[in-house]
C-alpha positions as CSV (number, residue, x, y, z in Angstrom):
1,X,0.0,0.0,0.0
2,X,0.9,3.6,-1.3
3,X,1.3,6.6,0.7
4,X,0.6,10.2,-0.8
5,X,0.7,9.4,-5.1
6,X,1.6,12.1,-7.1
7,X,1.8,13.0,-11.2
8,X,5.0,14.7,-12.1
9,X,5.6,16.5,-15.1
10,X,9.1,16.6,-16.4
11,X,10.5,20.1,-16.7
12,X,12.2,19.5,-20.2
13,X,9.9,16.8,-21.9
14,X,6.9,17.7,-20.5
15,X,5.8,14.1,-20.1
16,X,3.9,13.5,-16.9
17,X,4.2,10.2,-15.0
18,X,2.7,9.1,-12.3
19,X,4.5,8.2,-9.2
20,X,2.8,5.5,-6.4
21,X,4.9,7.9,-3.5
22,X,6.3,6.0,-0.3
23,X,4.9,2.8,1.5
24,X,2.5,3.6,3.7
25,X,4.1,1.4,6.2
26,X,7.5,3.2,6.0
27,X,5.2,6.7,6.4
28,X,3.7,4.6,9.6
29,X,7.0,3.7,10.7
30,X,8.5,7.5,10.4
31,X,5.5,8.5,12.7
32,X,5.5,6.1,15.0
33,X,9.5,6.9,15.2
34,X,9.0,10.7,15.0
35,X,6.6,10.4,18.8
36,X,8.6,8.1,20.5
37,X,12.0,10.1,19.7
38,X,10.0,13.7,20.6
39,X,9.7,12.3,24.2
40,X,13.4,11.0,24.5
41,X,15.7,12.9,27.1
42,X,18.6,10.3,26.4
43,X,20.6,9.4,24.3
44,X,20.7,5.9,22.9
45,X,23.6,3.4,22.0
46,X,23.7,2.4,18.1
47,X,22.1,-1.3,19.5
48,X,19.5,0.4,21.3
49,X,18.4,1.9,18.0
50,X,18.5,-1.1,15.8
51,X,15.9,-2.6,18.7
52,X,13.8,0.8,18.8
53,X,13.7,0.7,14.7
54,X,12.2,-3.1,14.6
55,X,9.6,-1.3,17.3
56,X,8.3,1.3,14.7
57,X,8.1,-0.9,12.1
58,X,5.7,-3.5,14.6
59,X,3.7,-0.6,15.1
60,X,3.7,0.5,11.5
61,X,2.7,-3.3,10.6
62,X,-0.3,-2.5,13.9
63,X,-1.7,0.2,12.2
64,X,-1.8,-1.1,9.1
65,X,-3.5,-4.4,10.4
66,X,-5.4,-2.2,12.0
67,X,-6.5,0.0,9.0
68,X,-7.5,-3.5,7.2
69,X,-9.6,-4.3,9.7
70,X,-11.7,-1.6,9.6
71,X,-15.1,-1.5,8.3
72,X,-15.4,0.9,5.9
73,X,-17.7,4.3,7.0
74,X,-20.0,6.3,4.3
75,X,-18.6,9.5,3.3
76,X,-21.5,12.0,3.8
């Protein structure tokens, strides 16, 4: 699953393309990473990253899980 699509048009050619933009689970992840790291008054060994990066992808995977689950809601 896509996060944020977008057409771009080529400045010289003119040709416009279409691009599917970032997984929406890496734009999860970036989030999820982005609150936790806000809140943090220390300062973490490169180990202690590797273990808080495998978190925000688990919640990334959550939310997306999460997001599937969902029954969908009429727009009104």
């Amino acid at each position: 699953m896509k996060a944020y699509p977008y057409m771009h048009k080529h400045p010289t050619s003119g040709q416009t393309t279409m691009s599917d933009g970032m997984d929406l689970r890496d734009w999860f992840a970036g989030l999820a990473m982005q609150g936790v790291i806000s809140n943090l008054e220390e300062i973490f060994t490169p180990e202690e990253f590797n273990g808080l990066s495998e978190m925000f992808y688990q919640m990334a995977d959550a939310m997306i899980k999460a997001r599937n689950n969902r029954k969908e809601v009429p727009h009104e």
